[in-house]
VEXDREN-2710 file (C-alpha; in Angstrom, 1 decimal):
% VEXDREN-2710
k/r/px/py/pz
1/UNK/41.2/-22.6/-0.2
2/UNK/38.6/-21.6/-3.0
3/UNK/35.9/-23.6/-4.2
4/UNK/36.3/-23.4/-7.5
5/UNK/36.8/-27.2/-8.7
6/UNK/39.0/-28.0/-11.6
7/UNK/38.3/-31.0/-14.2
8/UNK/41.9/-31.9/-15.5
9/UNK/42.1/-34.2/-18.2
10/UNK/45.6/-35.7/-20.0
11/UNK/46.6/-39.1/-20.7
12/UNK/50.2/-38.2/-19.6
13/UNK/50.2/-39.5/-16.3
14/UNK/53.2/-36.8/-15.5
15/UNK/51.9/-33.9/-16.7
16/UNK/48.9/-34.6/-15.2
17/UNK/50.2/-34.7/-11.4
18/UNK/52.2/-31.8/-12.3
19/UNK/49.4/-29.6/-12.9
20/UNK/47.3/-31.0/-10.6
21/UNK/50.4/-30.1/-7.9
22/UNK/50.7/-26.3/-9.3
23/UNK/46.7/-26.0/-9.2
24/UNK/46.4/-27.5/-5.8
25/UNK/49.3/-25.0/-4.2
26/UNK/47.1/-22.1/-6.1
27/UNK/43.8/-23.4/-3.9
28/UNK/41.8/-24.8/-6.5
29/UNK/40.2/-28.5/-5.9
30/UNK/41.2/-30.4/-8.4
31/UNK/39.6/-33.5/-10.1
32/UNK/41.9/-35.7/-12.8
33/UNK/40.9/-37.4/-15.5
34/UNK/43.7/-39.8/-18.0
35/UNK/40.7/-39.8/-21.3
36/UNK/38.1/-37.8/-23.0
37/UNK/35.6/-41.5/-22.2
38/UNK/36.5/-40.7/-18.4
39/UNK/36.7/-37.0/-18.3
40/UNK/32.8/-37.6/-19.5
41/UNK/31.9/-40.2/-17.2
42/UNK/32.7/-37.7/-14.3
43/UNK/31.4/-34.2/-15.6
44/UNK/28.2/-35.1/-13.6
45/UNK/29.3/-36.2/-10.4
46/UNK/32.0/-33.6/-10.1
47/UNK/30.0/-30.5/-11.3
48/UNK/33.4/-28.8/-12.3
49/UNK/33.5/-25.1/-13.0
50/UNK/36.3/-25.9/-15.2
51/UNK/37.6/-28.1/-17.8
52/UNK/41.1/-27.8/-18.7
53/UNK/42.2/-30.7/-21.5
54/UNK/45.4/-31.6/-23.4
55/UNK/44.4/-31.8/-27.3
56/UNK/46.5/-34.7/-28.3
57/UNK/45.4/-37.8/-26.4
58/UNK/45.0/-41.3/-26.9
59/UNK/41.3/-42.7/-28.0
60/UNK/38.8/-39.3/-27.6
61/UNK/41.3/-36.3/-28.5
62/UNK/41.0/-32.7/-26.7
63/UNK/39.0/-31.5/-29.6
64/UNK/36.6/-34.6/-29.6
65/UNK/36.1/-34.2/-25.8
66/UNK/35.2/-30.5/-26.3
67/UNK/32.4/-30.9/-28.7
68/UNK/31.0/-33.7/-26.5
69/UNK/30.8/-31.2/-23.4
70/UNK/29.3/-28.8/-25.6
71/UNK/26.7/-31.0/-26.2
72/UNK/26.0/-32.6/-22.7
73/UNK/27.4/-29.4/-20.8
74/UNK/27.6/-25.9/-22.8
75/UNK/27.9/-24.1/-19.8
76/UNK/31.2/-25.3/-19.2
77/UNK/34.3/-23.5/-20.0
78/UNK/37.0/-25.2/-21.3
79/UNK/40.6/-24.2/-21.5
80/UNK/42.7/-26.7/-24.2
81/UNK/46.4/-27.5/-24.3
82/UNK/48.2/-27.5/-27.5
83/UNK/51.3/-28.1/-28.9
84/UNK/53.1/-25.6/-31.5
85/UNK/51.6/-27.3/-34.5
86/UNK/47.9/-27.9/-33.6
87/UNK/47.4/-24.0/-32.5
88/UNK/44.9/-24.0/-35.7
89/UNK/42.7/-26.7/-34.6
90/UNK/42.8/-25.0/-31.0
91/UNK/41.8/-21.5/-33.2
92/UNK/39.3/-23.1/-34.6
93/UNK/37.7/-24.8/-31.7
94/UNK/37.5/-21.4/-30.0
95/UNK/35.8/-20.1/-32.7
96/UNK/33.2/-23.1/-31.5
97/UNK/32.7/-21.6/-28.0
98/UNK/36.2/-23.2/-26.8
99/UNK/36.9/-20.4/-23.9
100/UNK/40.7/-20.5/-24.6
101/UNK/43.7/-22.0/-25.0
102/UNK/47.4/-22.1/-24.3
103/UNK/50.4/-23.4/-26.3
104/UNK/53.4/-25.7/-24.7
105/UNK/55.6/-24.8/-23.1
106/UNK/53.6/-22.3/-21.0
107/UNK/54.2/-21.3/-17.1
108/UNK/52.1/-21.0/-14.0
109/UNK/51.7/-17.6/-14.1
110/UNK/50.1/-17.7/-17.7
111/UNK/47.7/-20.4/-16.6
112/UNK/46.8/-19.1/-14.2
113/UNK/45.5/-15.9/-15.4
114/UNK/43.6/-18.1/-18.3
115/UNK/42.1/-20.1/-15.8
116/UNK/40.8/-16.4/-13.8
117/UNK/39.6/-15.0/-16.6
118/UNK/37.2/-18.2/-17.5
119/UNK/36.1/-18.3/-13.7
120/UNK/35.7/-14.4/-13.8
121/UNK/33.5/-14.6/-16.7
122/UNK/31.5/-17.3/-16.3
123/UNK/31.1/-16.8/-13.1
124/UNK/31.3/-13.2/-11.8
125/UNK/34.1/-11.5/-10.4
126/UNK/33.9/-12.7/-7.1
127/UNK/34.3/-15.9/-5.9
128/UNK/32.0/-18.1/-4.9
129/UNK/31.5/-18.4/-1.1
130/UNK/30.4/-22.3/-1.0
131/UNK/31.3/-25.4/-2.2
132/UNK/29.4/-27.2/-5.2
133/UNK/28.6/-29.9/-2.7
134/UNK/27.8/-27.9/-0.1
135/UNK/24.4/-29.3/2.2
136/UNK/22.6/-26.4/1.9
137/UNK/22.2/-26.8/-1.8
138/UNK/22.0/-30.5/-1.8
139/UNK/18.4/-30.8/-3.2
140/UNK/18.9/-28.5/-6.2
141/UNK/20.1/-30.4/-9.2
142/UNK/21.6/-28.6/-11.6
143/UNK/24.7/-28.7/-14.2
144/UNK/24.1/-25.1/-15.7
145/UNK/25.6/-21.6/-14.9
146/UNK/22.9/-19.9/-15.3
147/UNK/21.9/-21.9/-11.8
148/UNK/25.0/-21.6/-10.4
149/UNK/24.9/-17.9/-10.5
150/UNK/21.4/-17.6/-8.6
151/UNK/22.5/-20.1/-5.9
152/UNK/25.7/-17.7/-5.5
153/UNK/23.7/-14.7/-5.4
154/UNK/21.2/-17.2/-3.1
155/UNK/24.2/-17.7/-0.6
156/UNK/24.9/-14.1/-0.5
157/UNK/21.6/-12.9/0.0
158/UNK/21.0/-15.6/2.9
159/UNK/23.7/-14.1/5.1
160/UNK/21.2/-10.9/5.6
161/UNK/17.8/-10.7/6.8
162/UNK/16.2/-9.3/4.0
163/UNK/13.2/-9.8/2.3
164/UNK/13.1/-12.2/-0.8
165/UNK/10.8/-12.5/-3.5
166/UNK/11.1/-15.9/-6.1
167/UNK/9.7/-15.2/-9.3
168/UNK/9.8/-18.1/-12.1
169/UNK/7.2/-20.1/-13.8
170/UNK/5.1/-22.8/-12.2
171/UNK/7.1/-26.4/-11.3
172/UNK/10.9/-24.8/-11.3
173/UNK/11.3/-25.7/-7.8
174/UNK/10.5/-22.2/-6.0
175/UNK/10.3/-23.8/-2.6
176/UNK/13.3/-26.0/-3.3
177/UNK/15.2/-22.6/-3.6
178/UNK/13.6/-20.9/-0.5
179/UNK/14.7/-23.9/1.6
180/UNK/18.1/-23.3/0.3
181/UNK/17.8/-20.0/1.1
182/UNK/16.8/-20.9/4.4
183/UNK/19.7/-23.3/5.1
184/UNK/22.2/-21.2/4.3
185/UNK/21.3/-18.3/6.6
186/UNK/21.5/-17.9/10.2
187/UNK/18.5/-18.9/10.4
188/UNK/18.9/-22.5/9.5
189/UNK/18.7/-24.0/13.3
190/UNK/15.1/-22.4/13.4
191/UNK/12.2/-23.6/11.3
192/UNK/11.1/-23.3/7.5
193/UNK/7.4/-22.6/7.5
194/UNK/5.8/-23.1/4.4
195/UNK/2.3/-22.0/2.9
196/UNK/0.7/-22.2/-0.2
197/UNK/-1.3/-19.0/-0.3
198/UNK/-3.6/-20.2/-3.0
199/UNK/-4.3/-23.7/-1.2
200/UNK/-5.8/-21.6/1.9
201/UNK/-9.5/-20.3/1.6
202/UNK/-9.6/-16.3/2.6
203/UNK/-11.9/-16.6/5.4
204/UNK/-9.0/-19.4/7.4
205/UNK/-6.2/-17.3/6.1
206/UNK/-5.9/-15.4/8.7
207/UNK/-6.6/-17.9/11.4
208/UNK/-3.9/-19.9/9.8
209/UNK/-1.0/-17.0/9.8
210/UNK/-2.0/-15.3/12.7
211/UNK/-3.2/-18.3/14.6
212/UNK/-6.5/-17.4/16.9
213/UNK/-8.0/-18.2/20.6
214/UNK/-10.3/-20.3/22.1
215/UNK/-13.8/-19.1/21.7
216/UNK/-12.8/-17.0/18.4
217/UNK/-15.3/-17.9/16.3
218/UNK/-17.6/-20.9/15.8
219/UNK/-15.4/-24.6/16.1
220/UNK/-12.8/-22.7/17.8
221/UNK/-12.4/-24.7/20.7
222/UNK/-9.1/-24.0/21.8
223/UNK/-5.6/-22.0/21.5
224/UNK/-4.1/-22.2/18.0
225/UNK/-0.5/-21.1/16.8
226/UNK/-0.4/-19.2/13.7
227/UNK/2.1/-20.0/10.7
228/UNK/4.1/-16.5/11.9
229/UNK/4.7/-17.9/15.4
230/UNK/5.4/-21.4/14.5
231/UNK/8.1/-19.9/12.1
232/UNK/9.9/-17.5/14.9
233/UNK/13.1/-17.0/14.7
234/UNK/13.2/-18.7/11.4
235/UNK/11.9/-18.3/8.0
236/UNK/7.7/-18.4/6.8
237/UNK/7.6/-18.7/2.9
238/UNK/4.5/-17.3/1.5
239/UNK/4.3/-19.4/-2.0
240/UNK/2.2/-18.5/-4.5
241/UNK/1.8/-14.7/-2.6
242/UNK/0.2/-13.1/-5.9
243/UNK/-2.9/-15.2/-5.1
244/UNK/-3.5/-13.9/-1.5
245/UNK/-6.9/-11.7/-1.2
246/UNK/-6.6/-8.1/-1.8
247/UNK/-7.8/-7.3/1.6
248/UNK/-5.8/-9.7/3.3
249/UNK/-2.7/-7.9/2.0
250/UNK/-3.2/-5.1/4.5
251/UNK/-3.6/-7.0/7.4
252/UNK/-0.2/-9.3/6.5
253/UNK/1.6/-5.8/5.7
254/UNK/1.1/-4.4/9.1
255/UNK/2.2/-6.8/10.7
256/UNK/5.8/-6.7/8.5
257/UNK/5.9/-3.0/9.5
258/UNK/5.3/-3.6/12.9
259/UNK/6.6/-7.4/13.5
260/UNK/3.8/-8.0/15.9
261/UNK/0.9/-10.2/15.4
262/UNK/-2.1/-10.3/17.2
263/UNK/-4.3/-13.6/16.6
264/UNK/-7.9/-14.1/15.8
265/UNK/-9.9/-13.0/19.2
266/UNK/-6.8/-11.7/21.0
267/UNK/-6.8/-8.5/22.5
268/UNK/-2.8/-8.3/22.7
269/UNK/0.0/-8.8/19.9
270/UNK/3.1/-9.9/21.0
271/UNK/6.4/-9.6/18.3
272/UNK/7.9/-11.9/16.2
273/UNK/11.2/-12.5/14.5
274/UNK/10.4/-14.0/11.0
275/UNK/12.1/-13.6/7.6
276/UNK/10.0/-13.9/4.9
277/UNK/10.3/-15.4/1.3
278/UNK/7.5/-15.2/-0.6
279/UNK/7.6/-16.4/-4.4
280/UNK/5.0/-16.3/-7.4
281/UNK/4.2/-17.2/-10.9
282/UNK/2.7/-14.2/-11.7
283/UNK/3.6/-10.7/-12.4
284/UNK/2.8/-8.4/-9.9
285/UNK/3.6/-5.6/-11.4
286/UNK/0.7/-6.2/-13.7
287/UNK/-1.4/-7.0/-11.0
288/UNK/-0.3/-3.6/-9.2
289/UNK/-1.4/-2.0/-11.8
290/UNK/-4.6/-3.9/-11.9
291/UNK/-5.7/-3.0/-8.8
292/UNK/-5.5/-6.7/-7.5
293/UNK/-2.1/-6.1/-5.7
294/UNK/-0.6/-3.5/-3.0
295/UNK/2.3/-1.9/-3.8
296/UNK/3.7/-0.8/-0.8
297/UNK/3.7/-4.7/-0.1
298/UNK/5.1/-6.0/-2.8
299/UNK/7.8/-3.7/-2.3
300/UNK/8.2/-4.6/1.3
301/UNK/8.3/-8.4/0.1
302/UNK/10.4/-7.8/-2.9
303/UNK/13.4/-6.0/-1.1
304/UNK/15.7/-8.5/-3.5
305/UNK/14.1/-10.6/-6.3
306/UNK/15.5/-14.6/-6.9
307/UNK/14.7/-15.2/-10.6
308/UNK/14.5/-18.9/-11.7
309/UNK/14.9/-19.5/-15.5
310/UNK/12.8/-22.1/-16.7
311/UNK/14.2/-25.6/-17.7
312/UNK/14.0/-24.6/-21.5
313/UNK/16.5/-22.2/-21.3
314/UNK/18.8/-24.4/-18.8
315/UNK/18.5/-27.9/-21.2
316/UNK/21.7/-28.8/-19.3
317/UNK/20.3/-29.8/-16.5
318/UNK/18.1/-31.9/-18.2
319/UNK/20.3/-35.4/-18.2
320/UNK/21.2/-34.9/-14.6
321/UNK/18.1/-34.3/-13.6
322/UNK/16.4/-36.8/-15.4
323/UNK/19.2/-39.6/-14.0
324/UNK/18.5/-38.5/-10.7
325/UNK/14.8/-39.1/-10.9
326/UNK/15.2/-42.4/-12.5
327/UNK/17.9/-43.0/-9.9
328/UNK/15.2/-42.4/-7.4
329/UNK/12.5/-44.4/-9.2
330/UNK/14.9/-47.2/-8.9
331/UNK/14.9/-46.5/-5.0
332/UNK/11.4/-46.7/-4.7
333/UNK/11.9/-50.1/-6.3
334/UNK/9.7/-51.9/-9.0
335/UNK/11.9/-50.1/-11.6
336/UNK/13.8/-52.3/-14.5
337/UNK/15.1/-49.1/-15.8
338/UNK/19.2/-48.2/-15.3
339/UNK/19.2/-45.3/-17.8
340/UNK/18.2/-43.9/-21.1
341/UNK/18.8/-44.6/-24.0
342/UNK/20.6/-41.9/-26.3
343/UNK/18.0/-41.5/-28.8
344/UNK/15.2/-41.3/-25.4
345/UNK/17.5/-38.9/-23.9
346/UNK/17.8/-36.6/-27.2
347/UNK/13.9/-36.5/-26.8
348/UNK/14.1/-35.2/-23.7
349/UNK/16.6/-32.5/-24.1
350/UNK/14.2/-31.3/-27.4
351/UNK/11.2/-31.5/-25.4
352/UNK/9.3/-27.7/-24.9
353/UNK/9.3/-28.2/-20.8
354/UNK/6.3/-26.1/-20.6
355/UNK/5.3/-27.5/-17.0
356/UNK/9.2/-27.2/-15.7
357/UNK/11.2/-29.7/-13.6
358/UNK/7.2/-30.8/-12.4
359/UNK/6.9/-32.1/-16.1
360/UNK/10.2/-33.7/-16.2
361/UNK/10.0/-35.6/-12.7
362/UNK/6.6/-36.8/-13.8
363/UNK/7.5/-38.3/-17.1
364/UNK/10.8/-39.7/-15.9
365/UNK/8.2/-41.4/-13.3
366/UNK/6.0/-42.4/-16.3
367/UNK/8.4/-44.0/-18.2
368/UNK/10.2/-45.8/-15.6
369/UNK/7.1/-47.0/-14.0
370/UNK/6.2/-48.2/-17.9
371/UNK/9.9/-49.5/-19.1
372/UNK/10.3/-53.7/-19.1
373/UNK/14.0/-53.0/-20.2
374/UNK/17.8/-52.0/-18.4
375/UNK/17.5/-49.2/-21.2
376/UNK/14.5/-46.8/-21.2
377/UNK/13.8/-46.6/-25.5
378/UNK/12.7/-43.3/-27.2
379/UNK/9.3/-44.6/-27.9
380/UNK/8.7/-44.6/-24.3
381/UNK/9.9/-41.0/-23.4
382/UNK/7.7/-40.1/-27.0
383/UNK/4.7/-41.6/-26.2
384/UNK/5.0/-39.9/-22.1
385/UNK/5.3/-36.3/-23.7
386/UNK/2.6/-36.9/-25.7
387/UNK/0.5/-37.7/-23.2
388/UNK/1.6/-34.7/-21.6
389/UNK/0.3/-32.7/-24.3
390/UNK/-2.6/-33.9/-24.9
391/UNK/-2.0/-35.4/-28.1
392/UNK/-3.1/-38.1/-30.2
393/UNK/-1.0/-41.4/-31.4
394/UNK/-0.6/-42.3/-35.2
395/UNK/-2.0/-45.3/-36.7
396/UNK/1.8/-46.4/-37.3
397/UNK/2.6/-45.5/-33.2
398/UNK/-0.6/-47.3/-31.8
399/UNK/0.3/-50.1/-33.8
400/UNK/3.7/-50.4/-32.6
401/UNK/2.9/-49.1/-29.1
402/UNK/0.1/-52.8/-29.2
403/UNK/3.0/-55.3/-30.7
404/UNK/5.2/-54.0/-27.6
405/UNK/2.8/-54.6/-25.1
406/UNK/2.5/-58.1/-26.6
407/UNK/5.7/-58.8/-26.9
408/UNK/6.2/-57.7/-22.9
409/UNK/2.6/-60.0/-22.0
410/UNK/4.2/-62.5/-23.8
411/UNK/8.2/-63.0/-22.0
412/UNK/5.9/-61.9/-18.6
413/UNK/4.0/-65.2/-19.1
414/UNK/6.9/-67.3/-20.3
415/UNK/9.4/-65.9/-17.6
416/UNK/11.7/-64.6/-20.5
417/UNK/11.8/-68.2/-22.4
418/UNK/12.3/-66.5/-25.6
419/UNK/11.6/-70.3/-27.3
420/UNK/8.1/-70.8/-26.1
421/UNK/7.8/-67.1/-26.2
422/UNK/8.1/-67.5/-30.5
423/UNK/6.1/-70.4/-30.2
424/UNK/2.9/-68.9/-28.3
425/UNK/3.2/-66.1/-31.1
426/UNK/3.7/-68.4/-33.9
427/UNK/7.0/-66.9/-35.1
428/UNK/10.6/-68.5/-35.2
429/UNK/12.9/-67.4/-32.7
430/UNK/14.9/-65.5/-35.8
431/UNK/11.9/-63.2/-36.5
432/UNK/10.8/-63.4/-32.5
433/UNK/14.7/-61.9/-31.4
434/UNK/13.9/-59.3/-34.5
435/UNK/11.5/-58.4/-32.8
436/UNK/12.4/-58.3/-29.5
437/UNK/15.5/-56.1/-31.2
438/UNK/13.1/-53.5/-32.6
439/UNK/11.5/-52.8/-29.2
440/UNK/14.6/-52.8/-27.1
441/UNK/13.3/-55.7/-25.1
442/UNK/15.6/-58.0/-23.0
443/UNK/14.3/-61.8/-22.5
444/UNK/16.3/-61.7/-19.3
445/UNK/14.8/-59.1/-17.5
446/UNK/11.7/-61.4/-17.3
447/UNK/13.0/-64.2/-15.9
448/UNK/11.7/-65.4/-12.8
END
C-alpha cells in the first residue's frame, strides 16, 4: 500500500463508496467526506495529498469548496467531477489553479492516471516512503508542500550516513528537523546530542565536544564525557555551526577525517561513530570567502544541504500551526481561548513572519495568555504583532485597547453579572451588551 492519502468528497452516498472501493483496491488511503462544510472541517486533521470533489452538491458546491481550499490550503491539488453540462465552470476553475478535472461517465483507468499526474507533480515522481502520520515527523506541523517535499527528501537522506547541513533563517525549527532526521535513520535507538555552538564560550568548546580528564586544567577535578562520545553511535547536531571559532574548526575537522577524538589532557584518542547534522543561519559561503570559515569543512559538513523556507513563503501552515499552539496553551491551562476568530486569523496569515514559527508560537502565547473570550478577536492578534515590531498604538487603539480592559475588570469583579456590571459603569444593559458586542466579550466566561 502507498501512502499517498486521498480526501474524497460527494454527497452521493453511492458514488462515494464506489470510489472509495476502486481507490482502496489501487492502494491509496482514503478519507470520505458527504459536503464541502465537512470536507473543510477535516483538511487539517487528515493532511490529504489529494482532494478529489464532485461539483454539484448539496449546500457548499465543488466549485465553492475549491476556492475555500485555495484560500486555507493552496498547496493542495484538487481533481473536480463534472457532469457534461458544467465542463465550463470546471474550465474555468482550472484556469484558477484547479489541477484537473474529469467528466461523467469516466473509468478507473482514466482516474487513475489524473490522480498520478497531480501526485507526480506536486509531489515528485517517486513516491513517498512514509506516512503523513508517521512518528518520526510527529513534531513538525505543517500543511504545505513545500514542507512535505523536504521531509521526503529528509526521510531519504536519513536512510544513509551522510553528512547534513540545515540552512534556513533563525526560529524555522532547524533542530525540530534534525530530530526528525535523527528518528528516521538507523540511528534512532542511539542518542540525539544537541549543541548550540554560539551558546558555548571558545575556551569550554573543546572541553565540551571532546570532553577532558581529571587534572586537565584548573577546576578539572574529574573524568568528563565529551558531546562526541555521549552521542556514539547516534547523531551530535552542531546548531548554529557558522558561529564556531575559526580555529576551533580545525580541531573539529580532524577529528571527522579521522573519527577519533582525543579529550582535553589525554594522551590517547579512541574512535567514534557519530553522524553529524550541523545547521546555520548564515551563509557560509560568504563567510568562506571572508576568511571566517574553512572550506574544506564546510564541505565535509555540507555533503547534502536541508533547506527550510521561511514561514512567509509557506502561509499555509499558518492556521495549523497557530491551532496547535493555542491547542497547547489550552493544555497548559489558564487559557479561555478555543480558537480565532476569522478576522484574528486573516491577521495572522498577512503578518510579515520575520522571526519564523519562533514569532508565531510567541504571539499565539501572547494572545492566549491576554484573551477573556472562547474566540480570540483581531484586536488582540493586532495589538501582539505590534508589540513584536516595536511599534506604537494610535490614539483611537489605546483608547479602545483601555475600554476593553475595563470592560474585562469590570465582569471579573461582578463574576459575569452583566446587570451590576452596567450599573458599576453607569450604562444600561442595552449600551453595556453593545459594548460587550464591540469587544467580543462573553459575560459567561466570567462567571464564577
Amino acid at each position: 500500500m502507498n501512502h499517498h492519502r486521498i480526501l474524497l468528497v460527494d454527497d452521493d452516498p453511492g458514488l462515494l463508496k464506489l470510489l472509495s472501493l476502486r481507490l482502496e483496491a489501487n492502494g491509496f488511503q482514503v478519507d470520505t467526506a458527504s459536503s464541502g462544510r465537512q470536507a473543510l472541517g477535516k483538511i487539517d486533521t487528515l493532511r490529504p495529498h489529494l482532494m478529489i470533489t464532485d461539483l454539484r452538491m448539496q449546500g457548499m458546491d465543488g466549485l465553492e469548496l475549491f476556492d475555500a481550499v485555495q484560500k486555507h490550503t493552496p498547496s493542495l491539488p484538487v481533481i473536480m467531477l463534472t457532469a457534461h453540462g458544467t465542463i465550463p465552470d470546471a474550465v474555468q476553475a482550472t484556469r484558477k489553479g484547479l489541477f484537473s478535472y474529469l467528466t461523467k461517465p469516466f473509468d478507473s483507468g482514466e482516474l487513475l492516471q489524473s490522480i498520478n499526474n497531480a501526485l507526480s507533480q506536486c509531489y515528485g515522481h517517486d513516491k513517498p516512503e512514509h506516512s503523513a502520520n508517521d512518528e518520526w515527523r510527529s513534531e513538525i506541523i505543517s500543511n504545505s508542500a513545500v514542507m512535505e517535499r523536504l521531509l521526503t527528501k529528509t526521510w531519504r537522506i536519513a536512510q544513509s550516513d551522510v553528512s547534513v547541513l540545515i540552512q534556513s533563517s533563525s526560529g524555522t525549527g532547524k533542530e525540530l528537523l534534525a530530530r526528525a532526521l535523527h528518528r528516521a535513520s538507523p540511528r534512532h535507538k542511539a542518542a540525539f546530542v544537541p549543541i548550540n555552538c554560539a551558546a558555548i564560550p571558545e575556551n569550554l568548546l573543546e572541553s565540551e565536544l571532546f570532553g577532558h580528564r581529571k587534572g586537565a586544567f584548573t577546576g578539572a577535578d574529574r573524568n568528563r564525557k565529551g558531546l562526541f562520545e555521549a552521542a556514539n553511535g547516534g547523531t551530535l547536531f552542531l546548531d548554529e555551526i557558522g558561529d564556531m571559532p575559526l580555529e576551533f574548526q580545525a580541531k573539529l575537522l580532524r577529528v571527522l577525517e579521522d573519527g577519533e577524538v582525543r579529550p582535553v589532557g589525554a594522551t590517547e584518542s579512541f574512535p567514534v561513530d557519530v553522524r553529524i547534522v550541523s545547521a546555520t543561519h548564515s551563509d557560509l559561503e560568504a563567510a568562506i570567502e571572508a576568511g571566517e570559515f574553512r572550506e574544506d569543512l564546510f564541505y565535509r559538513l555540507n555533503v547534502v544541504m536541508l533547506e527550510i523556507p521561511p514561514l512567509s513563503e509557506r502561509r499555509e501552515d499558518i492556521p495549523v500551526l497557530a491551532r496547535h499552539f493555542l491547542h497547547q496553551a489550552r493544555a497548559r491551562g489558564r487559557c479561555q481561548a478555543r480558537t480565532f476568530s476569522p478576522e484574528a486569523m486573516e491577521a495572522l496569515m498577512l503578518a510579515p513572519w520575520k522571526g519564523n514559527i519562533r514569532q508565531l508560537l510567541n504571539v499565539v502565547e501572547q494572545v492566549a495568555a491576554l484573551s477573556m473570550t472562547a474566540i480570540i478577536p483581531e484586536s488582540l492578534v493586532q495589538n501582539a504583532l505590534r508589540n513584536k515590531s516595536g511599534g506604537i498604538v494610535s490614539l483611537a487603539e489605546a483608547q479602545s485597547n483601555f475600554e476593553r480592559n475595563y470592560l474585562v475588570e469590570l465582569l471579573q469583579m461582578t463574576g459575569g453579572n452583566v446587570t451590576q456590571a452596567a450599573r458599576l459603569a453607569n450604562r444600561n444593559r442595552t449600551e453595556f451588551y453593545r459594548l460587550l458586542h464591540r469587544h467580543e466579550l462573553e459575560p459567561q466566561i466570567f462567571r464564577h
